[in-house]
N, C-alpha and C positions, 0 to 999 in steps of 0.2 A: 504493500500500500504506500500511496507518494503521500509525503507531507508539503503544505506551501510556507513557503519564508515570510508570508506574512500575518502577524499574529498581535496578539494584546492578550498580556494577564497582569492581573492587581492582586494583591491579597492583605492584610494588616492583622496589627495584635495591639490591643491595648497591656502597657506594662505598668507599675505602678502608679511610676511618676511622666510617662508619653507614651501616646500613641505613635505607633512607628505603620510605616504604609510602604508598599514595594511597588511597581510598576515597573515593567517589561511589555516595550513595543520591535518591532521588526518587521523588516522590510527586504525586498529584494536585491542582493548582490554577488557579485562572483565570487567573494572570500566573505570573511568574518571579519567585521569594522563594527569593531565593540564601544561603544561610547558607556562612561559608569559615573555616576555621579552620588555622592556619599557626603555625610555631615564629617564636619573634620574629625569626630570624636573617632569613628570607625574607618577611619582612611590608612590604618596600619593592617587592614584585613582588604586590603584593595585588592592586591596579585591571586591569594587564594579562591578570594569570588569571584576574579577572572578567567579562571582555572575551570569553576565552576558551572557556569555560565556557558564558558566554549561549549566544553564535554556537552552539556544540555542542547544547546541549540546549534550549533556545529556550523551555520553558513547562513549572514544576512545581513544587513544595514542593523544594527543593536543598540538600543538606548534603552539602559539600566536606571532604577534610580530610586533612591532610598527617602524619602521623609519623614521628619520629626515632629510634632509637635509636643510640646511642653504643657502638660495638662495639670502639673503641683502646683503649687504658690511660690516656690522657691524659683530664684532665675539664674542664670549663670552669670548675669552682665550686672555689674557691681559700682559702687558711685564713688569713684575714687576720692573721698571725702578728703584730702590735703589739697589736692590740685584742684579743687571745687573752693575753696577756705582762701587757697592764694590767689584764684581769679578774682574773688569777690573783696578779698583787702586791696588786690590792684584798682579795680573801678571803684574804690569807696576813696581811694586815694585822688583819683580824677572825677570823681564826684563826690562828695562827700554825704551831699543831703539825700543821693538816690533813695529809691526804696528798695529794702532789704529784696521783697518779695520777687521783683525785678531785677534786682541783680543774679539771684537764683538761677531765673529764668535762661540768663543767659547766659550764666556762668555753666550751667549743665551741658548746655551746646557746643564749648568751646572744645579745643582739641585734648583727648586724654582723661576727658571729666568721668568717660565711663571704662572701667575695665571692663574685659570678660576671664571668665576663671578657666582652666581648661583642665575640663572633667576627663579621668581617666577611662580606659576603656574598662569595662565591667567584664568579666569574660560567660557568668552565667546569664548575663542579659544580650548577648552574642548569641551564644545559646539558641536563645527564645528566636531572635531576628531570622537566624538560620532556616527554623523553621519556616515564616513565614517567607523568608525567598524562597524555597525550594515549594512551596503552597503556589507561588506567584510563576516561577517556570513551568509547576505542572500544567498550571492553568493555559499558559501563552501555548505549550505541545499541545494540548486539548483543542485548546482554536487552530491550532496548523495540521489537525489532524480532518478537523472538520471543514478545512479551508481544502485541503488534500481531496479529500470525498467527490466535493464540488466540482474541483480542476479536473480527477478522474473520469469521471460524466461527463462531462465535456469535451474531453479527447476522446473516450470512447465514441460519442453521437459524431464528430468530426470526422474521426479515421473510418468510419462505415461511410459518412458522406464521399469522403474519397472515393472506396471501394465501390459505391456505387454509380461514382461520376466516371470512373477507370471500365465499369462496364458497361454502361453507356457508350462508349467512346469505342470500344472492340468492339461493339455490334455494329456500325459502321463500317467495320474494317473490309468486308466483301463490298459493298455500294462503295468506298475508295479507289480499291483496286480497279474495280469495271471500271470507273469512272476514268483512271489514269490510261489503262489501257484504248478504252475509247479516243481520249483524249491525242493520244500518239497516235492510231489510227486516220483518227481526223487529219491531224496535220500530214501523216505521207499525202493521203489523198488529196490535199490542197496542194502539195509541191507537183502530186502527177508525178511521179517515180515507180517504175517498179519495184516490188518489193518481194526479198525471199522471205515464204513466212517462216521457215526453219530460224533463217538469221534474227527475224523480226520476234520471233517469239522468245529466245536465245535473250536477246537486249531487253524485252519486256521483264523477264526473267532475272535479269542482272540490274534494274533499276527498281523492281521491286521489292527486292532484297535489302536494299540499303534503307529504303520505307518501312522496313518491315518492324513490328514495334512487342513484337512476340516475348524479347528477351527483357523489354523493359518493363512488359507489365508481367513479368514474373518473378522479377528483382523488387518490381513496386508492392508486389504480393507479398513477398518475401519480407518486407522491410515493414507491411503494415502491423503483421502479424508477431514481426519481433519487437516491434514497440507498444503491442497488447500484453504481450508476455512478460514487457521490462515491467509496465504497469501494476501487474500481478504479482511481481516477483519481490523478494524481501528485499532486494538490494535497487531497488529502483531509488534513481537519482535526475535531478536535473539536467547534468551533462551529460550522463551517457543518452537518455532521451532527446539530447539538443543534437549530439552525433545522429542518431539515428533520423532524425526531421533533416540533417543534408543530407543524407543518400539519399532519403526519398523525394528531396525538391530535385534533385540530379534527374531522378529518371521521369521524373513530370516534365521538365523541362525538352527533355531527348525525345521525349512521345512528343512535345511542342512542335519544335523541329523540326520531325520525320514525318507528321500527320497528313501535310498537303492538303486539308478537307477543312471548308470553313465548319461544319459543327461537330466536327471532329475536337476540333481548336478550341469553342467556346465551351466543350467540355474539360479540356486542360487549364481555361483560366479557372472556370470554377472550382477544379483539384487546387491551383496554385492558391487561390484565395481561403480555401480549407485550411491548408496549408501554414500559411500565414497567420493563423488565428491558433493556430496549435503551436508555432513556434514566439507568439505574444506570450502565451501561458506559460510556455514551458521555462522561461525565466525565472517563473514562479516558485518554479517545481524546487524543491531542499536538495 
């Protein structure tokens, strides 16, 4: 079963003193471009949840991201009460009659007025957080599983469009042939020549060989049904499926080519444009 690279999972935990919240988004890319975004407390467990993370989602555009909120009365940002004391004696010295309440005000804003204290990591409230990321990746695999499902049904209903625009297009293939043979016929007859039919059949024989489109719609056969099978298969991946959509634009194209038949043709663009919409997806595809 295919998974698709893009997905969304959230999960959270209330702990004591915060609410801590995870989110995982992802999107389509050739490798793993991880973006992680963490409160500075937990920024020394960065490399290991990177680690984590990959192993988990293995290939996408990724944006990680951890929030806090602070739900106790206590804060971590502190009022550095000397350097608040010495702004307010320095403006009382340039104004003397100011008002206390006002000098307050803006002695709070000045630079350094606030400390923040920098809370060490907890390692059992780690713990806890673990949980909840690994709650928040199951979730984002659950959506790219379900995103997968989608994308499957959707190549399946395409690849049988093919198949059945590719027979379409062989049933034609005798009304082609008369049709080219006529068509040479005609033109001796318009030069007035005579003609040996041994030789004339001989050439008819060697020009419809090269039109001949036998090999490609049994290569195209071949290719639809091993890209059914990758589907199916446990080890189904985006690039080997993206391999397998160029062989078979190759021999849509070579049946293009060889066809010489206008509704022969408009059955090849509508394979190409099948086509096209399968290899949009398959970008998709993990």
């Amino acid at each position: 079963m295919i998974h698709s690279m893009t997905g969304f999972g959230k999960a959270f935990t209330q702990l004591p003193t915060k609410k801590i919240t995870v989110e995982v988004k992802s999107l389509n890319s050739k490798s793993l471009d991880l973006n992680v975004r963490l409160p500075l407390t937990y920024r020394e467990k960065e490399l290991p949840l990177r680690n984590t993370i990959a192993q988990a989602l293995e290939r996408g555009k990724v944006d990680f991201s951890i929030y806090v909120e602070v739900t106790a009365e206590e804060t971590s940002s502190k009022i550095n009460a000397p350097i608040v004391h010495s702004y307010i004696k320095q403006m009382q010295d340039i104004i003397p009659n100011a008002d206390a309440t006002e000098l307050m005000k803006m002695a709070v804003r000045m630079p350094d007025a606030l400390k923040v204290e920098r809370i060490e990591l907890d390692e059992n409230e780690w713990e806890k957080i673990e949980l909840v990321i690994q709650q928040a990746l199951d979730n984002i695999q659950s959506f790219r599983r379900s995103e997968g499902k989608s994308l499957e049904d959707d190549f399946r209903f395409r690849i049988q469009n093919i198949r059945d625009f590719m027979d379409k297009a062989i049933s034609l293939d005798k009304e082609r042939i008369d049709g080219v043979k006529e068509r040479l016929r005609s033109n001796l007859l318009e030069m007035k020549v005579n003609v040996d039919e041994n030789r004339f059949e001989q050439e008819v024989i060697y020009y419809l060989e090269k039109m001949d489109i036998t090999e490609e719609k049994v290569r195209l056969s071949n290719h639809l049904n091993y890209f059914l099978e990758t589907l199916s298969g446990t080890e189904a991946n985006g690039r080997k499926l993206g391999f397998i959509t160029q062989e078979m634009g190759r021999e849509i194209n070579t049946m293009g080519s060889k066809s010489n038949h206008a509704e022969m043709q408009k059955f090849v663009v509508q394979m190409k444009d099948e086509l096209e919409k399968i290899k949009e997806q398959v970008l998709n595809v993990l």
